[in-house]
Structures are given as structure tokens and as C-alpha cells.
Backbone as JSON Lines, residues from 0, in Angstrom:
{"i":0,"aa":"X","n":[44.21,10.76,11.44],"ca":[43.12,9.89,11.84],"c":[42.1,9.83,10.71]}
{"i":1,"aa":"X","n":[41.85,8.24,10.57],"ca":[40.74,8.64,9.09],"c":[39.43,8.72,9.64]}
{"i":2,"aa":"X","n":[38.77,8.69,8.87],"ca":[37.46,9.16,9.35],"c":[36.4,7.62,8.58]}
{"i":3,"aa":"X","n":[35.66,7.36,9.52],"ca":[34.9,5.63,9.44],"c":[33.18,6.4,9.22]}
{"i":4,"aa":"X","n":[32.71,6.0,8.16],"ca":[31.09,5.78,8.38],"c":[30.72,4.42,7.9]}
{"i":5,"aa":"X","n":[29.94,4.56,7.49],"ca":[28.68,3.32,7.56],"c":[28.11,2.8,6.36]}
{"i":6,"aa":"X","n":[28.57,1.79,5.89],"ca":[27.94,1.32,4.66],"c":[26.37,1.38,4.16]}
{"i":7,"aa":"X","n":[26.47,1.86,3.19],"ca":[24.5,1.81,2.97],"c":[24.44,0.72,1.87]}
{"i":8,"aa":"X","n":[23.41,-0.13,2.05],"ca":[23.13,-0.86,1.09],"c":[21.77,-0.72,0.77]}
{"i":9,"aa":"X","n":[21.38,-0.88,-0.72],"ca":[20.21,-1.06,-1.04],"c":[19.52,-2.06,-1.75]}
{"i":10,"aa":"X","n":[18.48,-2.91,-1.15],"ca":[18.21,-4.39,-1.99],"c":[17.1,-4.94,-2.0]}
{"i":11,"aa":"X","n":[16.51,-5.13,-2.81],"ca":[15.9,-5.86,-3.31],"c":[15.53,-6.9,-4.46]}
{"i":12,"aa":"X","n":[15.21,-8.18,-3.6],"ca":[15.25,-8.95,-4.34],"c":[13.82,-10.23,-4.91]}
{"i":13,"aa":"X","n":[14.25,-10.22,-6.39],"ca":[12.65,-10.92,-6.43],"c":[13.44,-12.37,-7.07]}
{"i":14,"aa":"X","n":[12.01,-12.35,-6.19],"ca":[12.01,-13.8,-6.07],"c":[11.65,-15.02,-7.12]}
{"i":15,"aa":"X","n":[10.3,-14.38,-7.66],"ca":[9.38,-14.52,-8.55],"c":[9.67,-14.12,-10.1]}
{"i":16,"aa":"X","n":[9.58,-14.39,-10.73],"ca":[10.19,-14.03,-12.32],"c":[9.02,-12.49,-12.96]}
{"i":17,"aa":"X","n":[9.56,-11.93,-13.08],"ca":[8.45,-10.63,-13.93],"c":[7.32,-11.2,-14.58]}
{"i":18,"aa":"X","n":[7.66,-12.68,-15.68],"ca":[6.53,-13.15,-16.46],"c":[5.53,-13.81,-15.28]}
{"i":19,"aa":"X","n":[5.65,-14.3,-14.48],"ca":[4.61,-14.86,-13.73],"c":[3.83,-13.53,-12.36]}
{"i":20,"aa":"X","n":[4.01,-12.28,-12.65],"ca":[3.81,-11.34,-11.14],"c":[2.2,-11.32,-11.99]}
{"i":21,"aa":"X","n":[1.18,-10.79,-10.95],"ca":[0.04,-10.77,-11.21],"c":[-0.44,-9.6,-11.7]}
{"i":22,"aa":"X","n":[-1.53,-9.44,-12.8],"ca":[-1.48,-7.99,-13.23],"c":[-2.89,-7.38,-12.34]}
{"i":23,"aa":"X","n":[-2.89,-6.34,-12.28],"ca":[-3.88,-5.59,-11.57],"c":[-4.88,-4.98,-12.49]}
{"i":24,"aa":"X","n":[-6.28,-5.02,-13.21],"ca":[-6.31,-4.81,-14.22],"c":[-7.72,-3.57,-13.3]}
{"i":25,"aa":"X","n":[-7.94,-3.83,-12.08],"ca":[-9.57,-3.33,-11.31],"c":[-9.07,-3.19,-10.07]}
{"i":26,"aa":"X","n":[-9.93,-3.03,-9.19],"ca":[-10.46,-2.49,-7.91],"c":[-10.18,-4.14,-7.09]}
{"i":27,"aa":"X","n":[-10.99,-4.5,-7.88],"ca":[-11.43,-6.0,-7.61],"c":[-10.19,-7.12,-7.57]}
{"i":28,"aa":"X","n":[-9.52,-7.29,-8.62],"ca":[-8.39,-7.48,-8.39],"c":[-7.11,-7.23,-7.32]}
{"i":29,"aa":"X","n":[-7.16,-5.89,-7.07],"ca":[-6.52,-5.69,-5.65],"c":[-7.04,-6.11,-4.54]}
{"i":30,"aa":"X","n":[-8.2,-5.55,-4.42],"ca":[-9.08,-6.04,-3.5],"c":[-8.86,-7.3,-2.86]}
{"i":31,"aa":"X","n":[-8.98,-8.34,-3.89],"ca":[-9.02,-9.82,-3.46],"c":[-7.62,-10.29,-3.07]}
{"i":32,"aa":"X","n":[-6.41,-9.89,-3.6],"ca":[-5.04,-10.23,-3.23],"c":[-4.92,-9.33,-2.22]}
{"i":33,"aa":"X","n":[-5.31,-8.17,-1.78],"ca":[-5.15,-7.87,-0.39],"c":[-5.64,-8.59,0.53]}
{"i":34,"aa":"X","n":[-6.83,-9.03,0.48],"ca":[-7.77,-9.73,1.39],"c":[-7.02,-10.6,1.52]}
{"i":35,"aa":"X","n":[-6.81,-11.63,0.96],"ca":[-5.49,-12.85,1.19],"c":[-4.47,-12.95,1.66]}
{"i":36,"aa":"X","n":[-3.71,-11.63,1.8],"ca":[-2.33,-11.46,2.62],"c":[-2.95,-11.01,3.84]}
{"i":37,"aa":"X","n":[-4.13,-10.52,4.24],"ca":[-4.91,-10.04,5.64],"c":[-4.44,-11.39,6.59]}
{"i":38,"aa":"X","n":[-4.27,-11.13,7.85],"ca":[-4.12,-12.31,8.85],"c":[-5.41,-12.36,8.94]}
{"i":39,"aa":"X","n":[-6.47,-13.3,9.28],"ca":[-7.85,-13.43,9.5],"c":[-8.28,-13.13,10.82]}
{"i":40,"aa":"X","n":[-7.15,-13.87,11.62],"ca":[-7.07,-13.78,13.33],"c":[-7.38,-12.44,13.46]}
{"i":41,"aa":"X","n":[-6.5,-11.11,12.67],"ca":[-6.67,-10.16,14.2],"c":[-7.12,-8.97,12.63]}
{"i":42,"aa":"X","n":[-7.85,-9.17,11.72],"ca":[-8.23,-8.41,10.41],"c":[-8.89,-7.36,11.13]}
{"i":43,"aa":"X","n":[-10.1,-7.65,12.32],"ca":[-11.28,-7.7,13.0],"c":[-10.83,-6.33,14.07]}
{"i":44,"aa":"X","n":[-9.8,-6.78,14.37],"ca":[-9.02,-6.43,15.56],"c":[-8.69,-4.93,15.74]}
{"i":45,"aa":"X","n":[-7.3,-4.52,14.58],"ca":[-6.88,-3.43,14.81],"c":[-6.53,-2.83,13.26]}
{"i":46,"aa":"X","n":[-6.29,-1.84,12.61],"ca":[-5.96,-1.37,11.73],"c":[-4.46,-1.66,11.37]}
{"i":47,"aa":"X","n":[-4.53,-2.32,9.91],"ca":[-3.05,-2.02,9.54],"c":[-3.14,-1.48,7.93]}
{"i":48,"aa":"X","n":[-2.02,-0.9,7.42],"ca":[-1.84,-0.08,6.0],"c":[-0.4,-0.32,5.3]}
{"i":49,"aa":"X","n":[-0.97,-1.35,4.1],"ca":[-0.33,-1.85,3.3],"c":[-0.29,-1.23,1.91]}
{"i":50,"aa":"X","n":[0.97,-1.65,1.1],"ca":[1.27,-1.17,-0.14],"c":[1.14,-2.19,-1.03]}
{"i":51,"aa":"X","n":[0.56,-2.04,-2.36],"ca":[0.96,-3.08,-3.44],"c":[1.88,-2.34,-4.05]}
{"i":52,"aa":"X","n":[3.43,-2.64,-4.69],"ca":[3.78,-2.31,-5.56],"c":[3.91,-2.42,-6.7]}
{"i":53,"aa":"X","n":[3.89,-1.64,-7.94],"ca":[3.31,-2.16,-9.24],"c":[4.49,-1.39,-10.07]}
{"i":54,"aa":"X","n":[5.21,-2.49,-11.43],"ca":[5.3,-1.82,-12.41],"c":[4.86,-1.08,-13.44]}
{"i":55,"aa":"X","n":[5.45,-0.82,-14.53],"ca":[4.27,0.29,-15.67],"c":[3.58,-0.9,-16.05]}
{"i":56,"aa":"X","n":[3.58,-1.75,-16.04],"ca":[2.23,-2.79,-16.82],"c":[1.49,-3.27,-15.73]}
{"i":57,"aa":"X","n":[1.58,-2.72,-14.23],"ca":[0.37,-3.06,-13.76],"c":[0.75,-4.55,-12.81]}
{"i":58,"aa":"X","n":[1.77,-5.0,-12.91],"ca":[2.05,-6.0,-12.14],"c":[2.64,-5.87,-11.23]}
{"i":59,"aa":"X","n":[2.18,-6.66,-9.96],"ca":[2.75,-6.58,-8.64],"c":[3.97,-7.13,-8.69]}
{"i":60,"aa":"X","n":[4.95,-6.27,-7.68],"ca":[6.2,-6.49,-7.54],"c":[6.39,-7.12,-6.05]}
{"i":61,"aa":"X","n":[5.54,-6.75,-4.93],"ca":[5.2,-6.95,-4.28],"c":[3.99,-6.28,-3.05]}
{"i":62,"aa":"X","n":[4.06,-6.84,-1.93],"ca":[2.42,-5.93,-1.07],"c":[3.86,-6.06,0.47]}
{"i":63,"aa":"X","n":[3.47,-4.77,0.87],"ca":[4.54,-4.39,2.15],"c":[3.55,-3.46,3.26]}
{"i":64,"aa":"X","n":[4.09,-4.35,4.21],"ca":[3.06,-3.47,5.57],"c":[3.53,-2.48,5.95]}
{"i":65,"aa":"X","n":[3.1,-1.25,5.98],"ca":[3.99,0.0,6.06],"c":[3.16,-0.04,7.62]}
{"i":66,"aa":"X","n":[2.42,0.29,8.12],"ca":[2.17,-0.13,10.21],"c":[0.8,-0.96,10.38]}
{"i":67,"aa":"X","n":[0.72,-1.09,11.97],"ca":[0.17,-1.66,12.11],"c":[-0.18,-0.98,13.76]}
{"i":68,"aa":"X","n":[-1.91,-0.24,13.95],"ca":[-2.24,0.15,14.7],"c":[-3.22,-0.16,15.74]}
{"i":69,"aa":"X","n":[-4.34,0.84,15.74],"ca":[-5.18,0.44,16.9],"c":[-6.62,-0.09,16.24]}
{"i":70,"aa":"X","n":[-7.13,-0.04,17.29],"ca":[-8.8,-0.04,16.85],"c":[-9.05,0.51,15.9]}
{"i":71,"aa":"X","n":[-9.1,1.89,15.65],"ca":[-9.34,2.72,14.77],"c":[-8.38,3.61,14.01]}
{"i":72,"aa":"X","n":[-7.25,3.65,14.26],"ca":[-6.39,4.31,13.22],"c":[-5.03,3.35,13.18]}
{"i":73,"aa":"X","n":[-4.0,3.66,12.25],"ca":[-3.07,3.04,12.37],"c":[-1.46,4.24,11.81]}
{"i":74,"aa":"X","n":[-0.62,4.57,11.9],"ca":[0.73,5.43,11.63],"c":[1.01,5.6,10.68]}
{"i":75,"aa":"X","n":[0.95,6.18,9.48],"ca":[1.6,6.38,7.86],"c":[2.49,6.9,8.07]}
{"i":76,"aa":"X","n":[4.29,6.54,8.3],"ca":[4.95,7.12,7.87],"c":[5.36,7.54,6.7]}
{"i":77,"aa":"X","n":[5.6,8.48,5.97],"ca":[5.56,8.48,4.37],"c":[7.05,8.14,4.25]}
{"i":78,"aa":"X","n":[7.94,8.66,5.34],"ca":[9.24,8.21,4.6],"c":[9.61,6.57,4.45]}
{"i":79,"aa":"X","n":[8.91,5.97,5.39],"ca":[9.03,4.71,5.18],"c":[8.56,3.76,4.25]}
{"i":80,"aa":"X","n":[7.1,4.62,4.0],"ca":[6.21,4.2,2.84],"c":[7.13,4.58,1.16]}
{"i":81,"aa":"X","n":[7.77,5.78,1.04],"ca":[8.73,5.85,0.03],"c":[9.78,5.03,-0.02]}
{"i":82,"aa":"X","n":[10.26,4.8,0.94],"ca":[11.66,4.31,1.06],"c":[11.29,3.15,0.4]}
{"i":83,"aa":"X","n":[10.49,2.4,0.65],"ca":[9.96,0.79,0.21],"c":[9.92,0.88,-1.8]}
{"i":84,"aa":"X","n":[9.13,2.31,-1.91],"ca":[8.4,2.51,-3.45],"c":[9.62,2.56,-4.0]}
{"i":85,"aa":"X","n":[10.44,3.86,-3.32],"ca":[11.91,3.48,-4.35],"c":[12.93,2.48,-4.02]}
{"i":86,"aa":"X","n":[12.7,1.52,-3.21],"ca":[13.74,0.8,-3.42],"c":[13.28,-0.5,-4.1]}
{"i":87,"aa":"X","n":[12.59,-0.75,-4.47],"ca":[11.8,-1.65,-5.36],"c":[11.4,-0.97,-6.92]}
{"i":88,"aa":"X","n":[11.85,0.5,-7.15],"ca":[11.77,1.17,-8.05],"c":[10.19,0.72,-9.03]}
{"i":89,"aa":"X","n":[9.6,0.97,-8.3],"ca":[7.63,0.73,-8.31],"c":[7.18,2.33,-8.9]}
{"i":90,"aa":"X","n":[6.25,2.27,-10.06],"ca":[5.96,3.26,-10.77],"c":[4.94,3.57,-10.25]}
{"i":91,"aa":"X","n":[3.71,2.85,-9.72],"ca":[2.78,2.51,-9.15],"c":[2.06,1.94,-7.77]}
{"i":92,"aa":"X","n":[1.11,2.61,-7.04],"ca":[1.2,2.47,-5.8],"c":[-0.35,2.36,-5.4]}
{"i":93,"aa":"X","n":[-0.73,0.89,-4.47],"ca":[-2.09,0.9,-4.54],"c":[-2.09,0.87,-2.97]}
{"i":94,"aa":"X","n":[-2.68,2.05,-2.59],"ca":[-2.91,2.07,-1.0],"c":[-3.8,1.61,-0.11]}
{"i":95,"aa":"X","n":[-3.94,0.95,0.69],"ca":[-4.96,0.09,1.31],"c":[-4.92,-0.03,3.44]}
{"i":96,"aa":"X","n":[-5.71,-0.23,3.7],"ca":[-5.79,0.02,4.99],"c":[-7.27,-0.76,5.66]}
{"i":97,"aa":"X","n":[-7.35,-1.56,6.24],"ca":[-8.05,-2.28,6.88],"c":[-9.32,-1.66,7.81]}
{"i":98,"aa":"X","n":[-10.55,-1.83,8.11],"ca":[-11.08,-1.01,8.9],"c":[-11.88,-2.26,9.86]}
{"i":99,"aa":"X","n":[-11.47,-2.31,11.11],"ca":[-11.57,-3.62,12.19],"c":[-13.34,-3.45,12.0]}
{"i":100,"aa":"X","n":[-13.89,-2.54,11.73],"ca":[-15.49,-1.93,12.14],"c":[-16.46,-2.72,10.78]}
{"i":101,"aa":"X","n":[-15.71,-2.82,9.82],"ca":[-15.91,-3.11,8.82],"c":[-16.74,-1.97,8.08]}
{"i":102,"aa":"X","n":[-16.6,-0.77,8.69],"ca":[-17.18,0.4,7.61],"c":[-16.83,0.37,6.57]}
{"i":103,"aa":"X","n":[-17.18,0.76,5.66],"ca":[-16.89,1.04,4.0],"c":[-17.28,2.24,3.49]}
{"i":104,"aa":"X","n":[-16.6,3.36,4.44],"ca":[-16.76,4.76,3.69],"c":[-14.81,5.59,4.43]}
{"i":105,"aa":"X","n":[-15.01,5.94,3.57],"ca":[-13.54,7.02,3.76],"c":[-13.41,7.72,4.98]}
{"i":106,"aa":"X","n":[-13.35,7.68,5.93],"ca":[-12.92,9.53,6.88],"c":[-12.36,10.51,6.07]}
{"i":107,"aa":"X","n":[-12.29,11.18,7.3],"ca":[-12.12,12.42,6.55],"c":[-10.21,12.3,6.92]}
{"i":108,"aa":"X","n":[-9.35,11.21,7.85],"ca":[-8.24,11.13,8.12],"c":[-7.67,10.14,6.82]}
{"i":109,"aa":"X","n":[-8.6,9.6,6.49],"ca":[-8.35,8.55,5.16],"c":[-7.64,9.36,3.97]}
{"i":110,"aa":"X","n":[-8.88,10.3,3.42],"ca":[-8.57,11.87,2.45],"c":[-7.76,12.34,3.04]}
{"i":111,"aa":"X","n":[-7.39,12.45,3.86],"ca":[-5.7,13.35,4.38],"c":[-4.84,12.41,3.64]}
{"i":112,"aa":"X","n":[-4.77,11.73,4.28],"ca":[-3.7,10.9,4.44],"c":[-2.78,10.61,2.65]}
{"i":113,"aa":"X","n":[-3.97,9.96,2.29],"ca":[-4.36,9.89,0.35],"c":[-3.95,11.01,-0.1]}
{"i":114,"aa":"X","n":[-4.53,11.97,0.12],"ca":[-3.52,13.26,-0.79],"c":[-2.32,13.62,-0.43]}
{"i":115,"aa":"X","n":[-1.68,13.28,1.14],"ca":[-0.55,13.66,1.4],"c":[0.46,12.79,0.58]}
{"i":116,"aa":"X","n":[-0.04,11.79,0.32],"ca":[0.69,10.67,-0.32],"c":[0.8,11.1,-1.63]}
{"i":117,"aa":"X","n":[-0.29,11.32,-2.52],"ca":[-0.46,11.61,-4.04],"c":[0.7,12.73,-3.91]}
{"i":118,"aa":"X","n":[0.7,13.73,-3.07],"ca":[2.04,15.2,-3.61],"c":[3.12,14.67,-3.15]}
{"i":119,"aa":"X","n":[3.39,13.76,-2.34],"ca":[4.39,13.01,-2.45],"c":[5.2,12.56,-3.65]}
{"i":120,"aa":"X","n":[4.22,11.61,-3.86],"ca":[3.91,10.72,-5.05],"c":[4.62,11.59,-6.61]}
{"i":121,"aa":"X","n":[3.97,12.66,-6.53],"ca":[3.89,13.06,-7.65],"c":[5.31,13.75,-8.03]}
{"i":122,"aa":"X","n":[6.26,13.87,-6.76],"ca":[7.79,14.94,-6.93],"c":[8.54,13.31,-7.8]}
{"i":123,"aa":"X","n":[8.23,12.37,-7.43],"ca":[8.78,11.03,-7.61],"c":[8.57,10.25,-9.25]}
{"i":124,"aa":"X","n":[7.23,10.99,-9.85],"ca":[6.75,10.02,-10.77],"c":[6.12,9.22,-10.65]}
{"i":125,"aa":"X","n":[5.73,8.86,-9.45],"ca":[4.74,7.31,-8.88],"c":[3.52,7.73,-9.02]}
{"i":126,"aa":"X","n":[2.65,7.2,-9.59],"ca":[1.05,6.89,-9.68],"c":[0.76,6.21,-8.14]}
{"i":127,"aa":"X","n":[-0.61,7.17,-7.64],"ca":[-1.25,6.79,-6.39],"c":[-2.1,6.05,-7.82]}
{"i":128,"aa":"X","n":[-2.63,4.8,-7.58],"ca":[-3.78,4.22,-8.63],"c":[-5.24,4.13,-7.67]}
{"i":129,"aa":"X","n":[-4.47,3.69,-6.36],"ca":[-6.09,3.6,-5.98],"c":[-5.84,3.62,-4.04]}
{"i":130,"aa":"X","n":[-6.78,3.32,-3.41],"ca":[-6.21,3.52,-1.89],"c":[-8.07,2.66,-1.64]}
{"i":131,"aa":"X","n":[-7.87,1.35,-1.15],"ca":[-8.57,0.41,-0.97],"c":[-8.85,0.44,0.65]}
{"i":132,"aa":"X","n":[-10.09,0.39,1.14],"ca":[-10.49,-0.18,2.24],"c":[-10.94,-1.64,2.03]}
{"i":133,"aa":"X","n":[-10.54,-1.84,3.26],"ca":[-10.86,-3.42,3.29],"c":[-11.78,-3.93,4.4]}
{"i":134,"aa":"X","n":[-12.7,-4.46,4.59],"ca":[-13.51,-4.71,5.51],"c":[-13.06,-6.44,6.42]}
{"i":135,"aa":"X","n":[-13.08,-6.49,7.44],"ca":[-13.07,-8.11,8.16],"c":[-13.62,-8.96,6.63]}
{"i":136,"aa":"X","n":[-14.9,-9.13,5.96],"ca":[-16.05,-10.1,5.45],"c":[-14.91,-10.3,4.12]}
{"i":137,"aa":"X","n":[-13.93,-9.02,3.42],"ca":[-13.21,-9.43,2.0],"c":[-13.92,-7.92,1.88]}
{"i":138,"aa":"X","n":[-15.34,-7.51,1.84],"ca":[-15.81,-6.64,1.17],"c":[-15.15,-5.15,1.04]}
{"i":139,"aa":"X","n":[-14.94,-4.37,0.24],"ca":[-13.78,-2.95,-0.04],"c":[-14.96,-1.87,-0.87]}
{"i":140,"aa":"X","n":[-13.96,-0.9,-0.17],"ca":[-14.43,0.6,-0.72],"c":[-13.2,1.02,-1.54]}
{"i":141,"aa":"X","n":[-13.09,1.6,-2.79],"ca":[-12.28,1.63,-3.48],"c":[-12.01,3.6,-3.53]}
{"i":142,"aa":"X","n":[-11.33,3.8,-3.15],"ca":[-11.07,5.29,-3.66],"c":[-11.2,6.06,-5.37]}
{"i":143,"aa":"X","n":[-10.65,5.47,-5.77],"ca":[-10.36,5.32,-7.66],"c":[-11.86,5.26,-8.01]}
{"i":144,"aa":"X","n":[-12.75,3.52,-7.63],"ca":[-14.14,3.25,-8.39],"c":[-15.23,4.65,-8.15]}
{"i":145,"aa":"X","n":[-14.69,5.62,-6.77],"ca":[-15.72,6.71,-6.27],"c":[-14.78,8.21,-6.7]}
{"i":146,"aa":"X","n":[-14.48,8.02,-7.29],"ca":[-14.0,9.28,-8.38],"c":[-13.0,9.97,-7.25]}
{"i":147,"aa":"X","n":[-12.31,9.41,-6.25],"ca":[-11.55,10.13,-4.9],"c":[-10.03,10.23,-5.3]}
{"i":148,"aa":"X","n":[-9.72,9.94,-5.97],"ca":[-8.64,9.68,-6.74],"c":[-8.14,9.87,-8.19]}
């Protein structure tokens, strides 16, 4: 009797040509291309925590919603959040997370979360670059610009 498993595939595909991906050069720059992929409808609403992925020059490969929660917090799985970094083979990783309240200061679950990621990060080779709050208005707290990173 032979023995049957399960094909794994791994893929990704771009869409977009390398010469045209956008470079990330600030805070500000992320900032504003996050704000733009935000749904506007429900920004207000509930917490969600997204990835930009970046090559070594700083250009997005793409931005991926790793969850999407409540009022006030939302789920980081890290294996899912890796699984995305290496299968897009992303050197670089800009972390971001929405706050419905529109606060613009860190928790103290924010700093968890951020360093659990960075020792992650770091068995891999991936640069944490920055971990962005985002407010309903566009307006952001940057981890990186406040020395948290």
C-alpha cells in the first residue's frame, strides 16, 4: 500500500514590475500608503494589523492584512505574519495597526507585540523598520521616528 500526502505549494506572484514598486524612504511615506489601503467605512470601527513588505532597496513588494479585530485590540499571529514575509522572500518589514480611538501613543500590548516580532525577525534576517499607528483622520505615531525601534 503506498502511502498519499499532500502537495505543498508556494506562490507568489507580482504583478507589478520591481522598476515601478514604491520606495519607502520615511515614516511618512508608509504612513500615507497605509492610510490608503485603510477601508474608510469601518477604519473608526475596529482594529486591524497590516504588513508592508519591502525589499533591500526599500520597495514595497506588497501590504497584507495579517487580522482583523475588535474595538480595541486585534490577533498577531506570528506564524502567519512569517509565513507571508517568507513567502514573498521580504528583507524588510513595516508593522502597522490601526487604533479605532484615534490615540497616537503605543500600549504597553503594542511594545509586546513589536519586540516579539523583532526576535522573530531577527532568527530570519528580516529588518522590523518601523511599526506605524494609524489614526481614523490619516494622522500616525511612528515607532522608529520615537527611538522604539
Amino acid at each position: 500500500m503506498g502511502t498519499q500526502v499532500n502537495e505543498i505549494s508556494i506562490r507568489y506572484k507580482e504583478r507589478i514590475p520591481a522598476p515601478f514598486w514604491k520606495q519607502i524612504k520615511c515614516s511618512k511615506d508608509a504612513a500615507e500608503l497605509l492610510f490608503q489601503t485603510w477601508n474608510k467605512d469601518n477604519i473608526a470601527v475596529h482594529e486591524s494589523f497590516k504588513i508592508v513588505l519591502l525589499n533591500n532597496s526599500n520597495k514595497v513588494k506588497g501590504i497584507y492584512q495579517i487580522s482583523q479585530g475588535g474595538i480595541t485590540a486585534t490577533l498577531v499571529d506570528l506564524r502567519i505574519l512569517f509565513a507571508v514575509v517568507l513567502k514573498t522572500l521580504s528583507v524588510g518589514v513595516i508593522l502597522s495597526h490601526c487604533h479605532p480611538s484615534g490615540k497616537l501613543e503605543a500600549s504597553d500590548q503594542d511594545r509586546q507585540i513589536t519586540d516579539k516580532i523583532q526576535k522573530a525577525a531577527e532568527l530570519f534576517d528580516v529588518k522590523i523598520l518601523d511599526h506605524i499607528i494609524i489614526a481614523p483622520t490619516g494622522e500616525y505615531y511612528s515607532f522608529a521616528d520615537n527611538g522604539q525601534i
